[in-house]
N, C-alpha and C positions, 0 to 999 in steps of 0.2 A: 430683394426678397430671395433669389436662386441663392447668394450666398449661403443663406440661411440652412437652406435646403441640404446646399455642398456637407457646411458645417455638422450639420446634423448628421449627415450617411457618414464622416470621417468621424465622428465621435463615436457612434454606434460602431465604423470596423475597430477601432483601437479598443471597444469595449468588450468585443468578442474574442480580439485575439488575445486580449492578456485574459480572460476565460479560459480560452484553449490552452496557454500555457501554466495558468495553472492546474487545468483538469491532468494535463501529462506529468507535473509534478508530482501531485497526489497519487496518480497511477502509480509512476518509479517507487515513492515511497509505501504503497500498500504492498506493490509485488515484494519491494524490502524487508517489508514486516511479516509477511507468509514467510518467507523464506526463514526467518529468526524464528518466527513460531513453526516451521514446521523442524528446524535443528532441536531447537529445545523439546520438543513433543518424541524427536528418536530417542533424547538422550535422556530421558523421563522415560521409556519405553526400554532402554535398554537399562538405564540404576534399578526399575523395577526388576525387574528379570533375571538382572546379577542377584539381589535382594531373597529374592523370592529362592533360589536356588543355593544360598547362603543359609537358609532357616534351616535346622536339622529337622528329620523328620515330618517332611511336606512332600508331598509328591507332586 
């Protein structure tokens, strides 16, 4: 019956750790995607701006 036991607690850590590494996956790849999204939001910030200073007669 202790096998059982053993078995059980090494199922549960194997089951945490591949958790944990996927949780820092996802992390790497959300902090990836801010990053894209925050380039594209300058560069959308900055065509506007060019844009806007392009129109005649706008101040």
């Amino acid at each position: 019956m202790s096998w059982m036991l053993v078995a059980a607690v090494l199922l549960a850590t194997a089951g945490l750790l591949v958790l944990g590494v996927l949780a820092i996956r996802l992390w790497l790849d959300v902090r990836a995607l801010a990053k894209g999204v925050d380039t594209a939001a300058r560069a959308l910030a900055s065509a506007a701006e060019d844009l806007a200073d392009a129109v005649p007669g706008r101040a």
